[in-house]
C-alpha angles and dihedrals in degrees: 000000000000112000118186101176144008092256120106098244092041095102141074089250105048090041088050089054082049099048083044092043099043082054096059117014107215150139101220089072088044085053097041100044090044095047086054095061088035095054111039123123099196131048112296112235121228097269091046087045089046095048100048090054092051090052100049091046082056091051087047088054097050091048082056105261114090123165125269089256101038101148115267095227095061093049095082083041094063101032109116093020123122121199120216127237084246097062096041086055095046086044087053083049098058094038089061088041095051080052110049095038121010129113079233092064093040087045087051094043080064103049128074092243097068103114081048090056094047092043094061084036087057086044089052094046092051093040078056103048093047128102 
């Protein structure tokens, strides 16, 4: 997996659950990809761990506080969209999950940009959390 930034969409494998999810709008691919990080009993990999992050910054967009740098092309995606208490919980889930036990987490532990990664992790999580 190619990463290019600290920022949840900066890799091939968020970008590529944009790209999925900017084709067909739905919650079904949000709750899928999130239950997969939340429930997971073993360490997430990096492209688990990615995509989960991706999806929860797009859950946090359609409850009306993306990040600065959401991806325009998912703006007019998730425009009209409202996401459920159910899913906002289940996105907090896999963030914490993406955090305690993920080869992202272990790959970022190891990079200079750390305290920049759990930084944006903390904001998400409170973008989450807001109402």
């Amino acid at each position: 997996m190619a990463t290019w930034d600290y920022h949840n969409f900066d890799n091939d494998a968020a970008a590529d659950l944009a790209e999925e999810f900017r084709s067909n709008p739905n919650e079904a691919l949000l709750y899928e990809v999130l239950a997969t990080a939340a429930e997971a009993e073993e360490e997430l990999d990096e492209e688990e761990a990615s995509q989960a992050l991706a999806a929860a910054e797009i859950v946090a967009a359609i409850q009306g506080h993306p990040t600065p740098d959401f991806l325009p092309g998912l703006t007019l995606a998730v425009n009209g969209m409202e996401a459920d208490e159910d899913l906002a919980e289940l996105a907090q889930e896999a963030v914490e999950a993406v955090l305690n036990s993920s080869a992202l987490q272990a790959r970022w532990a190891e990079s200079a940009d750390y305290e920049n990664w759990q930084q944006l992790q903390q904001e998400l999580l409170a973008r989450l959390a807001a109402e």
